[in-house]
C-alpha positions as CSV (number, residue, x, y, z in Angstrom):
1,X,82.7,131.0,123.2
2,X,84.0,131.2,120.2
3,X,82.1,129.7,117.0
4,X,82.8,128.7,113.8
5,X,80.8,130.2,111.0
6,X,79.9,127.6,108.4
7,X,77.4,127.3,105.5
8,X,76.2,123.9,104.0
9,X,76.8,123.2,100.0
10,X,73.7,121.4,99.2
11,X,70.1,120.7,100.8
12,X,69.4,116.8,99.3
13,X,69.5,113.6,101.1
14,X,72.0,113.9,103.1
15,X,73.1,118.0,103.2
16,X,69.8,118.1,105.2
17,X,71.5,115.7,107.8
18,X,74.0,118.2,108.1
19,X,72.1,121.0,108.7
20,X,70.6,119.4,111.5
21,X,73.6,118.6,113.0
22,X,75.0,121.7,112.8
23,X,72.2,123.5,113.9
24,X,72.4,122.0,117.4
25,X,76.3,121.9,117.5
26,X,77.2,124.8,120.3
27,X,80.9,125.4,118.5
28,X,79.0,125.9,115.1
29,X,77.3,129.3,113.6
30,X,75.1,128.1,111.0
31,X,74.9,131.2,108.4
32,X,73.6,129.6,105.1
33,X,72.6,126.9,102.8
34,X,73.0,126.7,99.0
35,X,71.1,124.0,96.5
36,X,70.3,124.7,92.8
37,X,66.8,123.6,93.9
38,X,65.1,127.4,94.9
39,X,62.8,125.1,96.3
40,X,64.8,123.1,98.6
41,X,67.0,125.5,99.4
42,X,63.9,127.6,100.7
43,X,62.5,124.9,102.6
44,X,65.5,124.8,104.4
45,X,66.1,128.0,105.0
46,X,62.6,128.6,106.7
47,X,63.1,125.6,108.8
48,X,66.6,126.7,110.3
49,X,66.1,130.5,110.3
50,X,69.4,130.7,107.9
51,X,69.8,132.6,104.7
52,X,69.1,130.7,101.0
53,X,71.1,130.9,98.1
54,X,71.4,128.7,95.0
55,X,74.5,129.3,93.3
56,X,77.7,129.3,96.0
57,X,79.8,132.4,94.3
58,X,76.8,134.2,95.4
59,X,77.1,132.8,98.9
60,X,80.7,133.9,99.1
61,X,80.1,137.1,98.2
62,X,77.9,137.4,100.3
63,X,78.4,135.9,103.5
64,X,81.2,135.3,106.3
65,X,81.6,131.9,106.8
66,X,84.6,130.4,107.7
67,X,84.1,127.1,106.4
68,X,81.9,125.2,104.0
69,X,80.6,121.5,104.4
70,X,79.7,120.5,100.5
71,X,77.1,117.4,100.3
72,X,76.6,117.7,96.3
73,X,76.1,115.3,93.9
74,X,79.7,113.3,93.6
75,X,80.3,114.9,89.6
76,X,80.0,118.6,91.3
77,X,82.0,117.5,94.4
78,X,85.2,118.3,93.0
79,X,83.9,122.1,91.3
80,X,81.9,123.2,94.7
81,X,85.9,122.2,96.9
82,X,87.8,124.3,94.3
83,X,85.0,127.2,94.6
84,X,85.3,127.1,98.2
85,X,89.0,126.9,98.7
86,X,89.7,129.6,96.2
87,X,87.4,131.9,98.1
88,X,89.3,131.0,101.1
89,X,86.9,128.6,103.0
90,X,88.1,125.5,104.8
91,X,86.2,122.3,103.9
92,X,84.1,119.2,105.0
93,X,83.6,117.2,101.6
94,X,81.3,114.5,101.7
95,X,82.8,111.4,100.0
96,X,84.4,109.9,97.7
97,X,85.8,113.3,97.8
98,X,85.6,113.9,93.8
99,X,84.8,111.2,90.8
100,X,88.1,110.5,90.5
101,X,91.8,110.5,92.3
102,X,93.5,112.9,89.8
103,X,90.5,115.6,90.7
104,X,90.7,114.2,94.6
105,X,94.8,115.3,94.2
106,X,93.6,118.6,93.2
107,X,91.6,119.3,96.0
108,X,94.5,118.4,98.4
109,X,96.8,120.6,96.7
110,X,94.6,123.2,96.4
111,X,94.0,123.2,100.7
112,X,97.6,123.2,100.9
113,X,98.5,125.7,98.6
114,X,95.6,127.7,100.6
115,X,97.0,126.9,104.2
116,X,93.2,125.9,104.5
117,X,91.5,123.0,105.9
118,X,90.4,119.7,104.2
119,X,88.2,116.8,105.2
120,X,86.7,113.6,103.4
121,X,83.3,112.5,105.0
122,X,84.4,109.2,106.0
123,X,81.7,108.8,108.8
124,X,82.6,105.1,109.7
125,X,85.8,106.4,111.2
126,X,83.5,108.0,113.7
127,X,81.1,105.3,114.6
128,X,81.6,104.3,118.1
129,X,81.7,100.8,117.5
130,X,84.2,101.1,114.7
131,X,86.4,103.2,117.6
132,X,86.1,100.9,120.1
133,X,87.2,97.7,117.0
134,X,90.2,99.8,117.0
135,X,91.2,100.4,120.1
136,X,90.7,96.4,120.8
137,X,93.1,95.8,117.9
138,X,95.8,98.3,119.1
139,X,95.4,97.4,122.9
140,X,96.4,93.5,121.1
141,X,93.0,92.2,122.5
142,X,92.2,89.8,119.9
143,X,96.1,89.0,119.4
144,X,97.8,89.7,115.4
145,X,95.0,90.8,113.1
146,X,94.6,88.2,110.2
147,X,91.9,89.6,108.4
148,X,88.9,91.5,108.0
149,X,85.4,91.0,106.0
150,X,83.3,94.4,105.3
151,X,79.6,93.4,104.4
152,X,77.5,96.8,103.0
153,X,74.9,95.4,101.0
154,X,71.3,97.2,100.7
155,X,68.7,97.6,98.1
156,X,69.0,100.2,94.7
157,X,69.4,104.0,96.7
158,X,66.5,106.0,94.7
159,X,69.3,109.2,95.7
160,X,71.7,108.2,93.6
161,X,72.7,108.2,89.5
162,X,76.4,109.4,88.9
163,X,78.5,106.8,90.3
164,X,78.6,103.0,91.1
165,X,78.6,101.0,94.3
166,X,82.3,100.7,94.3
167,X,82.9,104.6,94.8
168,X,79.6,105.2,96.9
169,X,79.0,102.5,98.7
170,X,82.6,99.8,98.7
171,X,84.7,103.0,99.3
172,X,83.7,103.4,103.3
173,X,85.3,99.6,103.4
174,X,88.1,100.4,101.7
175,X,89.0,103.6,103.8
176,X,88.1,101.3,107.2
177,X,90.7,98.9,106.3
178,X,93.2,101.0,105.8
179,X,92.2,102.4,109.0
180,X,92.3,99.5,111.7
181,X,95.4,98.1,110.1
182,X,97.1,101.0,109.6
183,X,98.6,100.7,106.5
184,X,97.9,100.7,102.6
185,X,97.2,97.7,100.7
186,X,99.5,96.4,98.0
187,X,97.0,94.3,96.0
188,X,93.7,94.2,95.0
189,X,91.5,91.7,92.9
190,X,87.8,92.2,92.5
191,X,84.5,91.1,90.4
192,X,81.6,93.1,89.8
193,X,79.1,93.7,87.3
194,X,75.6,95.4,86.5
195,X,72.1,93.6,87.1
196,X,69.7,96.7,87.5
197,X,71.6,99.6,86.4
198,X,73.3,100.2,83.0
199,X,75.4,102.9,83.4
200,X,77.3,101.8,86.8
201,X,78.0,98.8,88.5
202,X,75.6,97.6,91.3
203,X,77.9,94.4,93.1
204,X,81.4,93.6,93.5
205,X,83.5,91.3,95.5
206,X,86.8,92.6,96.3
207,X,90.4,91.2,97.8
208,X,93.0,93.2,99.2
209,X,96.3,92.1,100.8
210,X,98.8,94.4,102.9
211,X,102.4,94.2,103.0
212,X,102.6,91.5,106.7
213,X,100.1,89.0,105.5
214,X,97.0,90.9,106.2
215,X,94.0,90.6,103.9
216,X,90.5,92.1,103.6
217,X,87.7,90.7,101.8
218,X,85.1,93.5,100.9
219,X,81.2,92.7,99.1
220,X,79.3,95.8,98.7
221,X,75.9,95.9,96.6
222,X,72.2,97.7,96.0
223,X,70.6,94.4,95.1
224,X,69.4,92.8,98.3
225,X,66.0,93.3,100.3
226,X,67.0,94.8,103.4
227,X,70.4,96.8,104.8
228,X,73.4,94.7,106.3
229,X,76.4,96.9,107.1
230,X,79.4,94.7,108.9
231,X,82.4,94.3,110.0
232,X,84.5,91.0,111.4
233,X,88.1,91.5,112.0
234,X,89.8,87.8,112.6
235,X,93.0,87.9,114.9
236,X,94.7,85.2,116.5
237,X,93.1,85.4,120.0
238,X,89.7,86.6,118.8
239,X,87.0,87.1,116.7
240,X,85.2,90.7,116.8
241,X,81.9,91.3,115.0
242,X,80.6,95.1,114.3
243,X,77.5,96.2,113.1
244,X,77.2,99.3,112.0
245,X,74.0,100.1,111.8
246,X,73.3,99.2,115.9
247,X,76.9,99.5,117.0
248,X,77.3,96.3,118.4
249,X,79.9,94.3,118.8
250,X,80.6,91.1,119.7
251,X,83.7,89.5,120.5
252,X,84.6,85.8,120.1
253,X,87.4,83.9,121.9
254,X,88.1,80.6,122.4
255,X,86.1,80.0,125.6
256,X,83.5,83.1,125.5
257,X,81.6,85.6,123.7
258,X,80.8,88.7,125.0
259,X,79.0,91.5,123.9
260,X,79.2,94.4,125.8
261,X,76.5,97.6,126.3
262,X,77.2,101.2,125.2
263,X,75.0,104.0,124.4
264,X,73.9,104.5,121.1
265,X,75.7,107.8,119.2
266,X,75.3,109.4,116.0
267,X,78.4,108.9,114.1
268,X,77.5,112.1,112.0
269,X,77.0,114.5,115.1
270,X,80.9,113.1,116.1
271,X,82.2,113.5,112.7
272,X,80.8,117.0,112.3
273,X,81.6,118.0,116.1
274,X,85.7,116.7,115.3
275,X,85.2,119.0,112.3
276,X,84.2,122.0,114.2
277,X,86.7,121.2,116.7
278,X,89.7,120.9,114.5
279,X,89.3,123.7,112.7
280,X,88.2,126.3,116.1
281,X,91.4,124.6,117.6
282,X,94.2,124.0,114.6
283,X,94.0,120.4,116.0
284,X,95.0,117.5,113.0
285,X,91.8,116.0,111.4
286,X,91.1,112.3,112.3
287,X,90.6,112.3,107.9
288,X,92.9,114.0,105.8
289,X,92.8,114.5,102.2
290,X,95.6,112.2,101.1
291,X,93.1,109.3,102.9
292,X,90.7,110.2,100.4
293,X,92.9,110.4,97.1
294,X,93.6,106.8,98.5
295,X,90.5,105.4,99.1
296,X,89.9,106.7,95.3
297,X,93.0,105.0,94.3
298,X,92.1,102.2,95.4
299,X,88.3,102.3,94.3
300,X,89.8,103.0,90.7
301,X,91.8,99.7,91.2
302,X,89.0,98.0,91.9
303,X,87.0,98.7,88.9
304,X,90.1,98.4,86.8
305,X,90.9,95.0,88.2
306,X,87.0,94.2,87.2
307,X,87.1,95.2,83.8
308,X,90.1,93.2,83.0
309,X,89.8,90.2,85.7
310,X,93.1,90.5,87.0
311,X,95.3,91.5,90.0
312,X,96.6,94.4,89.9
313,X,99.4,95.7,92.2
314,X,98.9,99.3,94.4
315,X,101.9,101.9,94.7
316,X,100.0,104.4,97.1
């Protein structure tokens, strides 16, 4: 069987989630692993049996590896997808794909210019419950989609210090809804502010309406004591209720509410496998770049729309 040879750009929080995954993927060849951390990087190397390295030209030089997934800080996301793209590696980068769209745009025309591959880590796509939300919407289960509230609220992540909720946390809500309504919004209005963090902001409320009527209230923030990560779409036959975190759902109609039993699947095992996939195959990604220069568009909005307490109109 053929495999795909692929190297993981950075061992922190969540590149270590990756390695794992990849490790026990049978499509994938993990070769390598790269962290400016020498001790990190190490660790990790001992644990999967897979060669160290802790700056990525080296890594290139030095290895053959097909593709690259790049779980960096979100101010080096944009430098480590050029790097890899120029050296002629296709690419998993996690999200919000670069600090900002114009850097994002870059990236996508970089892939193109390439003929390589490019994908935003947009997990939440790959969540079974979300799949199954979306499948009820386009089957017409619940009737015409009204609107939909995205709840992602947790306390301060210790991980984190270059960007604010809006572009690490809000931005997962704002890809979904563009995803189970299939199509971009052409408003947004939002409030948000900083209680525990100077630099960034750490709550917002958001507003977005779509071209048919739709609208999607979004509330994202790192000040609350435990982890709430939902989703309720309202349609015109029926309420659906997601959770994220356990991938239930519930569904609400006039005379019932059900809420049926699946296995339990990890969204990132999926979202890496699809990656694996796509590539071995030259199948279309699920994400593509220009989903996350818009969910950065949008983001930007957002904050925009924040500082100036207005509503702002989208042209995506």
């Amino acid at each position: 069987m053929k495999k795909l040879r692929v190297a993981v750009i950075g061992a922190g929080f969540w590149g270590r989630n990756h390695l794992r995954v990849l490790k026990d993927l049978p499509e994938a060849d993990l070769v390598a692993v790269c962290d400016v951390n020498r001790e990190r990087v190490d660790s990790a190397s001992r644990r999967y049996g897979i060669r160290s390295y802790v700056n990525s030209d080296d890594l290139y030089r030095k290895e053959d590896v097909d593709a690259v997934t790049i779980c960096v800080w979100s101010a080096e996301l944009y430098s480590e997808s050029i790097k890899a793209l120029n050296a002629g590696k296709h690419i998993f980068v996690e999200k919000p794909m670069a600090s900002q769209s114009k850097e994002a745009e870059e990236i996508l025309e970089t892939a193109k210019s390439q003929n390589l591959y490019l994908t935003v880590g947009f997990i939440e796509r790959f969540n079974p419950a979300v799949r199954r939300l979306k499948k009820a919407i386009d089957d017409g289960k619940i009737g015409e989609p009204v609107s939909a509230t995205g709840k992602r609220v947790s306390k301060w992540p210790e991980r984190l210090g270059d960007i604010g909720v809006v572009k690490d946390t809000a931005i997962h809500d704002i890809d979904l809804m563009r995803f189970i309504f299939n199509e971009d919004p052409i408003t947004v209005y939002a409030r948000a502010g900083r209680l525990r963090h100077r630099r960034f902001e750490d709550y917002v409320q958001v507003m977005l309406t779509f071209p048919d009527g739709k609208s999607a209230f979004l509330e994202a923030n790192w000040l609350t004591p435990y982890k709430v990560r939902q989703l309720i779409v309202t349609g015109s036959e029926a309420i659906i209720t997601v959770d994220y975190i356990t991938q239930e759902i519930k569904i609400d109609t006039s005379n019932q509410t059900l809420i049926p039993r699946y296995r339990w699947e990890e969204p990132l095992k999926m979202e890496l496998k699809h990656f694996v996939d796509s590539v071995l195959n030259n199948d279309s990604f699920l994400v593509t770049g220009m989903d996350g220069v818009k969910a950065l568009k949008i983001a930007e909005a957002i904050l925009e729309s924040a500082e100036k307490n207005k509503l702002l109109e989208l042209d995506l």
